[in-house]
C-alpha positions in Angstrom: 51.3 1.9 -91.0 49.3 2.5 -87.7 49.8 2.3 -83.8 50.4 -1.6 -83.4 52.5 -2.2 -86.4 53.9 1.1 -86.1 55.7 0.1 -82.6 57.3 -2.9 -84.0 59.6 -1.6 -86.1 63.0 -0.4 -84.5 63.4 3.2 -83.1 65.4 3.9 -86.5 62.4 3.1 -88.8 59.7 4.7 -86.9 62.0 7.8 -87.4 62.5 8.1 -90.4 59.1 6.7 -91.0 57.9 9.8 -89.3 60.3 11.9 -90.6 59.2 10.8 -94.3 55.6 11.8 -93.5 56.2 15.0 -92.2 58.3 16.3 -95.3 55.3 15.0 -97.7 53.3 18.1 -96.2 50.2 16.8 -95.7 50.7 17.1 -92.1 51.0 20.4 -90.6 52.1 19.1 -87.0 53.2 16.1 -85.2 49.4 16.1 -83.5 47.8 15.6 -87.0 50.2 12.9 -88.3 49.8 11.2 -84.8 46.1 11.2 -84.7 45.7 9.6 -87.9 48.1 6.8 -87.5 46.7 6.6 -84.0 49.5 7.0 -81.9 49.8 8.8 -78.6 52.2 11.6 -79.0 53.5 12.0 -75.5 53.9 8.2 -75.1 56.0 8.5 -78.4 57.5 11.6 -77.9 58.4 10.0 -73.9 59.8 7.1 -75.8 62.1 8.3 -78.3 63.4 11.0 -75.7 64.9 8.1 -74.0 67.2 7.5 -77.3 68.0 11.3 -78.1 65.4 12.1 -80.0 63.9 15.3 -79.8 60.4 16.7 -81.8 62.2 20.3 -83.6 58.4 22.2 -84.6 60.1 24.4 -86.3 61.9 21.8 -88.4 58.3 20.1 -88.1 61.1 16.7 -87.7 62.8 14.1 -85.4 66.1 14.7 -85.0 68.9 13.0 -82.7 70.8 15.1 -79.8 74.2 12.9 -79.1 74.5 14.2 -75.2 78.6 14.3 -74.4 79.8 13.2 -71.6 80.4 16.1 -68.6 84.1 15.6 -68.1 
């Protein structure tokens, strides 16, 4: 999958999509599974911010922060 058919698959897919790559370990970072599926990491990383989901390097994975509502 690369950059236009990547970003037409739901937010759910592309994660776990990515997610699935990283674990494979061919891909040290985010940056080198980005450049060769040509995708812009800070347009993606802007994107899936906006549904609480957050790049964890150490993890080298997405993973979803639920934010709680102050109270």
């Amino acid at each position: 999958m690369y950059g236009h058919q990547f970003y037409q698959h739901p937010i759910k897919k592309r994660i776990e999509f990515l997610n699935a790559k990283l674990r494979t370990g061919r891909y040290n970072s985010l940056n080198e599974l980005a450049a060769d599926i040509f995708i812009d990491i800070e347009d993606l990383k802007e994107e899936l911010r906006k549904d609480g989901y957050f790049f964890v390097p150490d993890l080298n994975q997405f993973v979803r922060i639920e934010m709680g509502q102050a109270g």
